[in-house]
C-alpha positions in Angstrom: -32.1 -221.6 119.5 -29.7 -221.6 116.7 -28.0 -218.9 115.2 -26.4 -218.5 111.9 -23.4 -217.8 111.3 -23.9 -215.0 109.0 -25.9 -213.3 112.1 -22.4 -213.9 114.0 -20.2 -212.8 111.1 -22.3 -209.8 110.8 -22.7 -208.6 114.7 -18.8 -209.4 115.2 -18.1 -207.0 111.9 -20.1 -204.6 114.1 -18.8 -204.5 117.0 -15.5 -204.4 115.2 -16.4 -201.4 113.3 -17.6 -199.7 116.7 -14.3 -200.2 118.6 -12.8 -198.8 115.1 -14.6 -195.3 115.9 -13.4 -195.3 119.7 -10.1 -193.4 120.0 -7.1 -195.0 121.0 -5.2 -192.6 123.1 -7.7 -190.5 124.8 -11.6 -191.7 126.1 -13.3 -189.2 128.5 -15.9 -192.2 129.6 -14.1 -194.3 132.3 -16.9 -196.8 131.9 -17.8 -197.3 135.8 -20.1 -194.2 135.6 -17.6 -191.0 136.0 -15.9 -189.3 133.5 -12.3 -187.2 133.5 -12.0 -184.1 131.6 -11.4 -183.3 129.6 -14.4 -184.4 127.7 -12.6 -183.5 124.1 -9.2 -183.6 124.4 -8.8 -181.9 120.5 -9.1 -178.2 120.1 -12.9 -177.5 119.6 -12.2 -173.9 120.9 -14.9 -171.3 122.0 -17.6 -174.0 122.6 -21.7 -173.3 122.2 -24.1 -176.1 122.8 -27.9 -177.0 123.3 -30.2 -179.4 123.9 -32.8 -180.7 122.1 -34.9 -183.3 123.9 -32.6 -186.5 124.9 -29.5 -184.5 122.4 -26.8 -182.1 122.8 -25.7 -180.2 120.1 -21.8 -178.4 120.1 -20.3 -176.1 117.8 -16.9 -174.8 117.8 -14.9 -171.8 116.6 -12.9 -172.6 112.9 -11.1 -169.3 112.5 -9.4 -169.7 108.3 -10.1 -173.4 108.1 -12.6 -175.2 106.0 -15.6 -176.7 106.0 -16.4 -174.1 109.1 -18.6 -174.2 111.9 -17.8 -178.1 113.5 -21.2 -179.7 114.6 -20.7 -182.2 117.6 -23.6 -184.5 119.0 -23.6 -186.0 122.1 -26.7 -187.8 124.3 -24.4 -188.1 128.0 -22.2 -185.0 127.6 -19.3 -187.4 127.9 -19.7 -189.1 124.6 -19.4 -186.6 121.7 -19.1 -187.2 118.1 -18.1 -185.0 115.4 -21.7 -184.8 112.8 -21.3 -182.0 110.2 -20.2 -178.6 109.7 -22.3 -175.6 109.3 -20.2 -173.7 106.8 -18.7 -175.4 103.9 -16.4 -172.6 102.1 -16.4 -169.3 104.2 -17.1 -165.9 103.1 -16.4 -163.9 100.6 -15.0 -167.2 99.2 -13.0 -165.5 97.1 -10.5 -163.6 100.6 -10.9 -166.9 101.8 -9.2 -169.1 98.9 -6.0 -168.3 100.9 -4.9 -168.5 103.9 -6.2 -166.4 106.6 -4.3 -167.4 109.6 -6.7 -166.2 112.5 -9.4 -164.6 110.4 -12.7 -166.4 109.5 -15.1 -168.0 112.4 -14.4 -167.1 115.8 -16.5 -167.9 119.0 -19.9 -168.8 117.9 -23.5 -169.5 119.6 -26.2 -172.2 118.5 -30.1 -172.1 119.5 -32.2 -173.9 118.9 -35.8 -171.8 118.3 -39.3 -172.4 116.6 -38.1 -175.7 115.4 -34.9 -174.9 113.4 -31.4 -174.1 114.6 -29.7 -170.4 114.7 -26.0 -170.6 114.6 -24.5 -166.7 115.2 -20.8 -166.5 114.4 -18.6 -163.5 113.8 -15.8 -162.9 111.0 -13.7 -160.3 112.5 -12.7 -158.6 109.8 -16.4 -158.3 108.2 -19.2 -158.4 110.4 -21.7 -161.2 112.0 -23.5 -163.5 110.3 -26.2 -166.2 111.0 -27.3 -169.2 108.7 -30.1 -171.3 109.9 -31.2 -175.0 109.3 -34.3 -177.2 109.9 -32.1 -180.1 110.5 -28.7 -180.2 112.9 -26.9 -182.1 109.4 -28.2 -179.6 107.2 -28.5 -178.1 104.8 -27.8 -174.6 106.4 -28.7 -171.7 104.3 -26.4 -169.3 103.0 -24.9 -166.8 105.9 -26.5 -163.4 105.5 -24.8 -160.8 107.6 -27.0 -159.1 110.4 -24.7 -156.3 111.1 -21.1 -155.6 109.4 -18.5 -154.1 110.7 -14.9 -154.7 112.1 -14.1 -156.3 115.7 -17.8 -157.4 116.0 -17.1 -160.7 117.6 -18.6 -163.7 119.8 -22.5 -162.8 119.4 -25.5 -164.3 121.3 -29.1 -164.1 120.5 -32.2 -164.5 123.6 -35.2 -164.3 122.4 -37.7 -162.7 125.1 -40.9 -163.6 126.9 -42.6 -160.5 125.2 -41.5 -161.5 121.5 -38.5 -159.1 121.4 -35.0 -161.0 120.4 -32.1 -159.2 121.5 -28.2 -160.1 121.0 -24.9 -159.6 123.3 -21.9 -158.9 122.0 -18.0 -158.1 122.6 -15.5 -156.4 120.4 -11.9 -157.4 119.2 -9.5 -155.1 120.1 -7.3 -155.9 117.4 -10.0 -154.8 114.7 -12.4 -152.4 116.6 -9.8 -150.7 118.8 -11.6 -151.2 122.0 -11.9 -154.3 124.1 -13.3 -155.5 127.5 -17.0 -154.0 127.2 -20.3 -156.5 126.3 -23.0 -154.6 124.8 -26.7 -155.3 123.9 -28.7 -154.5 120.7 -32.1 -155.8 119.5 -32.7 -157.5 116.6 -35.8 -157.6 114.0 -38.3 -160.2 115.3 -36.7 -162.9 112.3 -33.3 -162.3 114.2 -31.6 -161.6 111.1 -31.2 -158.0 111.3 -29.5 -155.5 113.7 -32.2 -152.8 114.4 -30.9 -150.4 117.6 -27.7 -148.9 118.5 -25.3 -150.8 121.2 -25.7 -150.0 124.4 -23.2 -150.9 127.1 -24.5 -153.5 129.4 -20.5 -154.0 130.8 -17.2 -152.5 131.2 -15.4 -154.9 132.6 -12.0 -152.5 132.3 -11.3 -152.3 136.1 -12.4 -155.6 137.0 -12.5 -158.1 133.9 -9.8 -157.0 131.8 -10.6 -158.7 128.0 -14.2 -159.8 128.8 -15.5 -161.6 125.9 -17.4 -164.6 125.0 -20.7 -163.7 126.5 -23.6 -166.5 126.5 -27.3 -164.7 127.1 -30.0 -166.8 129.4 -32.9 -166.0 131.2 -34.1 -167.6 134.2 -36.5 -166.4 137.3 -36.6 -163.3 135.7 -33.6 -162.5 135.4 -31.4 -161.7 132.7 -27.8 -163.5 132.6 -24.5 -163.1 130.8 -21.9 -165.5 131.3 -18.8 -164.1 130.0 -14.9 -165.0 131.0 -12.1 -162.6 131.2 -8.5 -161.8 132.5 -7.3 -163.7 129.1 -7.7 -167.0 127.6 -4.7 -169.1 129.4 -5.3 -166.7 132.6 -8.4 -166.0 133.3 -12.0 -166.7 134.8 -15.9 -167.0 134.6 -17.8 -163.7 135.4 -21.4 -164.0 135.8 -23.4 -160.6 135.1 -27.3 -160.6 136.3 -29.9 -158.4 135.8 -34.1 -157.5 136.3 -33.4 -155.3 132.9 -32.1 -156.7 129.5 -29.7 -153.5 129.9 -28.6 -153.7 133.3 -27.0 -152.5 135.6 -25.8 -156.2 136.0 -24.6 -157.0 139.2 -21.0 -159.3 138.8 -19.8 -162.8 140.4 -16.8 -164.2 139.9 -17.8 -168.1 140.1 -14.8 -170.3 138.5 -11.5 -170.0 138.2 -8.3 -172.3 137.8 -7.5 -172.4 141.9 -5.3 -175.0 143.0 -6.0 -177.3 139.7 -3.8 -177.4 136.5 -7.1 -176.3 134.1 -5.8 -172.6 133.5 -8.3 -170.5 132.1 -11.5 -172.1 132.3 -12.5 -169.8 129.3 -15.8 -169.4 127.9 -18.7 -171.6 128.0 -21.9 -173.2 127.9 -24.5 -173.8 130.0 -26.9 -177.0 129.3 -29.5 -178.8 131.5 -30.9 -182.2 131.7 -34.3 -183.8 131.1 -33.7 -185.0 135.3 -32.9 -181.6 136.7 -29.3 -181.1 136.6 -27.0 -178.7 134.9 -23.6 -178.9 133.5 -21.3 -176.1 132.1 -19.3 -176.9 128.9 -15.9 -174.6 128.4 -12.3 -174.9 127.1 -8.7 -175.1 128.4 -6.1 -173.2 126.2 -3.1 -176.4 126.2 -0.7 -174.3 123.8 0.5 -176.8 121.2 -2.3 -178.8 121.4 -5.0 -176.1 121.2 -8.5 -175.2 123.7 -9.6 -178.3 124.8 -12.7 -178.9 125.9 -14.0 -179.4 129.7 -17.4 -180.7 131.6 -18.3 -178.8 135.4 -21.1 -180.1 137.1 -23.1 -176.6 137.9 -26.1 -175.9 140.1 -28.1 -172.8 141.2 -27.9 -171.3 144.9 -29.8 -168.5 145.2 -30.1 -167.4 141.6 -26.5 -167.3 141.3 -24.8 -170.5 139.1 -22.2 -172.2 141.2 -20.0 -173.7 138.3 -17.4 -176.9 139.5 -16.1 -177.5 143.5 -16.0 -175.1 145.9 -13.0 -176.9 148.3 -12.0 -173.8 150.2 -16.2 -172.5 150.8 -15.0 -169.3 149.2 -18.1 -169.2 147.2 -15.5 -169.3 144.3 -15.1 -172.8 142.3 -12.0 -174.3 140.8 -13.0 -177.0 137.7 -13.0 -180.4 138.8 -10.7 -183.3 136.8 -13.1 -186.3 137.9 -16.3 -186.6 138.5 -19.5 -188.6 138.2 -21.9 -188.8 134.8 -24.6 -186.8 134.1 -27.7 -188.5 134.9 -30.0 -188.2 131.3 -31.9 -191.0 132.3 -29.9 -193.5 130.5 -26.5 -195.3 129.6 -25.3 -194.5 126.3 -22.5 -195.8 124.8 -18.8 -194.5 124.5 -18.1 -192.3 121.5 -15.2 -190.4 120.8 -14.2 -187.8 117.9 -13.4 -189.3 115.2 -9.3 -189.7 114.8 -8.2 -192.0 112.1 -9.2 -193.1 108.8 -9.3 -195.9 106.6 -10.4 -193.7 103.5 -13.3 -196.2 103.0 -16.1 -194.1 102.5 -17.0 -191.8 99.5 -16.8 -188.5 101.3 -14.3 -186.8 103.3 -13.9 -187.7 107.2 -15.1 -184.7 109.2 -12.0 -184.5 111.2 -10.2 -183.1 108.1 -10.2 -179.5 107.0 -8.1 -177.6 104.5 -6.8 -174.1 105.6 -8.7 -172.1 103.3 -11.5 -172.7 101.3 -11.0 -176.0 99.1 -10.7 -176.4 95.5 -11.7 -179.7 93.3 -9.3 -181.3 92.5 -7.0 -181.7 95.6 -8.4 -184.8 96.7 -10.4 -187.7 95.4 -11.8 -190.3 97.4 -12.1 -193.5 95.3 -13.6 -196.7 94.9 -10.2 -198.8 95.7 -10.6 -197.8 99.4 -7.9 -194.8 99.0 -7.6 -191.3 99.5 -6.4 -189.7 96.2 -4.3 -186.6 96.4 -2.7 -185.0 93.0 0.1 -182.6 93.8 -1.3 -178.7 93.7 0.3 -176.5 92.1 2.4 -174.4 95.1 3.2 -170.7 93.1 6.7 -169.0 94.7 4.7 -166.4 96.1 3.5 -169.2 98.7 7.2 -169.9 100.6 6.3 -172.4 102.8 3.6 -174.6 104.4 2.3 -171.8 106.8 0.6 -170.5 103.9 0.1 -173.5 101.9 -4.0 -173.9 101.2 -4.2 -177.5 100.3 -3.3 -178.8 103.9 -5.8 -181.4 104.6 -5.4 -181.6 108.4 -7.0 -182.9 111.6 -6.3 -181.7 115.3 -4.5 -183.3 117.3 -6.3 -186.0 119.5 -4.4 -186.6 123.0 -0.9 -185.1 124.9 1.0 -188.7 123.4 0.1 -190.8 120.3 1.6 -191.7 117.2 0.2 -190.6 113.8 1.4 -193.2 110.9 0.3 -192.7 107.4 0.6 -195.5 104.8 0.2 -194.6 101.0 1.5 -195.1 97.3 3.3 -192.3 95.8 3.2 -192.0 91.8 5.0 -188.6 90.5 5.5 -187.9 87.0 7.9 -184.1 87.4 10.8 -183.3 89.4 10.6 -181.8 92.8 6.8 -183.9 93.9 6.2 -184.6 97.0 3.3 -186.0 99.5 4.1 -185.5 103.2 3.3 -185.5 107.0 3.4 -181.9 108.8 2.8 -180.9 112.0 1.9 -177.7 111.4 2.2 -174.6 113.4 3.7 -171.5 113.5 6.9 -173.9 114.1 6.5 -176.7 111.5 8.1 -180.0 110.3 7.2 -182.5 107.9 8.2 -185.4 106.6 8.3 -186.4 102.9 8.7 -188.2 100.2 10.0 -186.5 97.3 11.1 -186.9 93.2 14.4 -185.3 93.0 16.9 -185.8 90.3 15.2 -188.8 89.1 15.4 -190.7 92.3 12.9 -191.1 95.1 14.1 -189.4 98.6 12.8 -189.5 101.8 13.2 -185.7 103.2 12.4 -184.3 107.0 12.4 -180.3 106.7 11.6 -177.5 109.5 10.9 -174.5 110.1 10.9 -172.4 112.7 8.9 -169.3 112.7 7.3 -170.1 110.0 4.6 -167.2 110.4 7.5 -165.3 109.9 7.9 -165.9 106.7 11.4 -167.9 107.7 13.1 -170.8 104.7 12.5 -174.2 105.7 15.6 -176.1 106.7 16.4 -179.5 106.3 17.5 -181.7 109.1 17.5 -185.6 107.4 17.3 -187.1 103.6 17.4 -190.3 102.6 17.8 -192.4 99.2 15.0 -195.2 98.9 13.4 -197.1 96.6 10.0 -198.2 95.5 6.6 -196.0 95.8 4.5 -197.5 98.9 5.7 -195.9 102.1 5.0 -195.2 106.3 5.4 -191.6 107.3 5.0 -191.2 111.1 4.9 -188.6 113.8 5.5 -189.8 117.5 4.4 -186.9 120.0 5.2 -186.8 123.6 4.1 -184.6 126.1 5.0 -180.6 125.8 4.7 -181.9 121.7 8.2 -183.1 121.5 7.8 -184.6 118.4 9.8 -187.4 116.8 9.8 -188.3 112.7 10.4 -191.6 111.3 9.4 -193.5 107.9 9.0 -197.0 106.4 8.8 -198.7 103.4 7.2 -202.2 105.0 5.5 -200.6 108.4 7.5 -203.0 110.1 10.8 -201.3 110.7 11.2 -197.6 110.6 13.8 -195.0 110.3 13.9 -193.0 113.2 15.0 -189.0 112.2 17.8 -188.0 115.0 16.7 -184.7 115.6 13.3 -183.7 117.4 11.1 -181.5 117.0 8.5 -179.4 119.3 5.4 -178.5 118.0 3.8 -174.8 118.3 0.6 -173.5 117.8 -1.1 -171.4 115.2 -2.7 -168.1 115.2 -5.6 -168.9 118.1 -5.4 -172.7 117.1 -3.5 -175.9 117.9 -1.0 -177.2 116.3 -2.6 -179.7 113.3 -1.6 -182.7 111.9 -1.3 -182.5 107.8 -1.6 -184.2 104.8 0.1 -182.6 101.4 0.7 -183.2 97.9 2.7 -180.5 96.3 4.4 -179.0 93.2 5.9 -176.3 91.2 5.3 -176.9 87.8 2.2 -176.0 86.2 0.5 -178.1 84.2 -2.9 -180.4 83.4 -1.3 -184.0 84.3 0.5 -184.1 87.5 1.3 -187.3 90.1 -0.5 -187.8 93.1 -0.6 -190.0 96.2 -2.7 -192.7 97.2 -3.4 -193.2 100.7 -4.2 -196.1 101.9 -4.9 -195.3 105.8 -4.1 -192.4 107.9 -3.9 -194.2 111.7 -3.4 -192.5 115.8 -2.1 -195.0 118.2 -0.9 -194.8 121.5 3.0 -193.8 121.7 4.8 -196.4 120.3 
């Protein structure tokens, strides 16, 4: 049989393509049918998921940053891929068109019910709201608020065997001035309305200090609340049970760190397979680099989950770091969340998010395979990158890698600049800048930013030309070194390092910015060619 080479050219292009979209530094899948955890090494905090025949559905907390609500798919478990968003701007959109460091979408749920999806998330600061879609990519319809009110957070719905729908919640002590008690209300049969008073179902004061995060199930008749407590770096899994949707609920403590390093486990998911088994998504608060998120295999013993490895026969797990593939009945291939980007495609990769809600204008995809940033106009009210709206950032993807950026830079005013930030409430960035009518390289810190604390600079450099490398090596605890190009070949290493922090209930994320501070209706911009993570170099 002969082939043609155009059949070749074209299954070699995509295969090529394929291994494009597989991560560099970090693959859950070992390939020899077990996986290591965790599953998503990137901070997809608060994690929710379902299943819908052979597919898993995942959505993630997105506190101030925007498009909300990330949608991840997987068929294995193992193999996830980032789809969609379920919020493009947040509400109002108005607060939200600055930067609300720690507001916006905190732990969500999804279900999946009479053929569309129910996504539940809570805005601290205004309520909970739910918005709805026939299809997992959308469109999802406007969020309408089913009960406002401050400190509302991390809602679940269950709909009944009898027809009544019913949601768990827990409260924020921050906002509401109470913490560490779930309570139950019912909602209108649409579940789109709150329609009884709370009643307490837990207080977990004595016990489970900061219980929060509560998932609702039913099974055998009984009523189930998986919730963690004792604090997100420091705490456990409680499982609550109950005959009656309000209790009493009798407690279990069934997973906690033990002898591993995965401190927490915090928060959670439970999911089953077409074959039987069940598996129990949660996160692992890693500082710098954010709530990453963990796979335990899970099984039932006498209506009580048993969550991970029991080693010690304690009847209490610990999370395990290696362990054998879900069996869904097939073998699927290895996906990973998308990292880098060539800027190819007409739309935005879904890794990236600004920190508040967008505005036209700050970016441009084009037809020359670029990513087009004009500078933004940066007001002196806004004094310094914390609070900077047009960040266009990505979380960070593994403990080591190297982030390089390659792009043109084309300012027409004084004091332009594009640059690389790794942002938290520490941050650093390197930069390219117009200054004086020369082109300089500049690498600038700040150290409690959050603070409201004067960047500081710590290397400049005279250079010529307008295509550049910016990069940012990281090594493990986020030690992070600078360094820049103008060939990609040989770089400029900046002397002095830098470790990176996190930022309010997020990781520490990697940046692209164009900035000014001159108004007017013509300014320069950046072209970026690629934006690439690689192993350490």
């Amino acid at each position: 049989m002969k082939i043609k080479l155009t059949t070749i050219v074209f299954i070699v292009s995509a295969f090529c393509a394929a291994a494009q979209n597989i991560s560099k530094v970090w693959v859950s899948d070992n390939g020899n049918g077990t996986y290591k955890n965790p599953v998503i090494d990137a901070d997809y905090s608060d994690p929710d998921a379902v299943r819908v025949g052979d597919d898993y559905y995942m959505i993630s907390s997105s506190f101030n940053h925007a498009p909300g609500l990330p949608i991840l798919h997987s068929k294995d478990l193992v193999n996830w891929s980032l789809i969609g968003h379920g919020l493009k701007t947040q509400l109002p959109v108005e607060h939200f068109s600055k930067v609300q460091h720690g507001g916006g979408v905190w732990a969500p749920s999804i279900r999946y019910h009479n053929n569309e999806f129910y996504i539940y998330y809570p805005d601290p600061d205004f309520g909970i709201y739910l918005t709805k879609a026939k299809n997992i990519t959308g469109p999802w319809t406007e969020p309408v608020m089913i009960e406002a009110g401050k400190g509302l957070i991390d809602p679940c719905p269950l709909w009944d065997n009898d027809g009544k729908v019913y949601l768990v919640h827990a409260y924020a002590g921050s906002r509401a001035g109470l913490k560490s008690i779930i309570v139950v209300k019912e909602l209108n049969a649409a579940g789109t309305k709150v329609i009884s008073d709370a009643v307490m179902v837990y207080d977990g004061h004595e016990l489970d200090a900061t219980i929060e995060g509560p998932k609702f199930y039913k099974r055998n008749s009984y009523y189930y609340i998986f919730a963690p407590a004792g604090g997100v770096s420091t705490g456990w899994q409680t499982i609550l049970r109950s005959k009656n949707v309000y209790g009493p609920y009798e407690r279990k403590v069934v997973l906690d760190q033990g002898s591993t390093t995965i401190n927490g486990p915090h928060q959670g998911a439970w999911v089953d397979t077409k074959t039987g088994e069940h598996w129990f998504l949660h996160f692992q608060d890693k500082d710098a680099y954010g709530r990453v998120v963990h796979l335990q295999p899970m099984k039932w013993i006498n209506d009580w989950p048993v969550i991970g490895e029991d080693k010690d026969g304690d009847g209490k797990c610990e999370p395990v770091m290696l362990y054998k593939k879900p069996n869904v009945g097939k073998t699927y291939p290895i996906k990973t969340v998308a990292d880098s980007d060539e800027f190819n495609s007409s739309k935005l990769g879904f890794q990236w998010q600004w920190q508040a809600n967008p505005k036209e204008g700050w970016a441009f995809p084009t037809a020359s395979g670029s990513l087009r940033l004009f500078s933004a106009y940066q007001p002196d009210s806004i004094n310094n990158i914390w609070n900077t709206p047009n960040i266009l950032g990505q979380k960070t993807p593994a403990d080591e890698f190297t982030a390089t950026v390659k792009f043109s830079f084309k300012p027409k005013f004084e004091n332009e600049k594009f640059g690389l930030v790794m942002l938290g409430s520490d941050y650093a960035y390197i930069a390219v800048e117009k200054k004086d009518d020369a082109i300089n390289i500049i690498c600038n810190e700040n150290i409690k930013a959050d603070k409201n604390s004067k960047e500081k600079e710590i290397g400049s450099f005279a250079v010529k030309g307008n295509t550049f490398y910016l990069r940012i090596q990281v090594e493990k605890g986020g030690v992070c070194r600078y360094s820049f190009s103008d060939n990609g070949e040989k770089f400029t290493t900046i002397e002095k390092t830098f470790v990176a922090k996190p930022g309010r209930w997020v990781g520490a994320k990697l940046g692209l910015f164009c900035l000014r501070n001159n108004v007017t209706n013509d300014a320069g911009y950046a072209d970026v060619d690629w934006f690439r993570i690689e192993p350490l170099k």
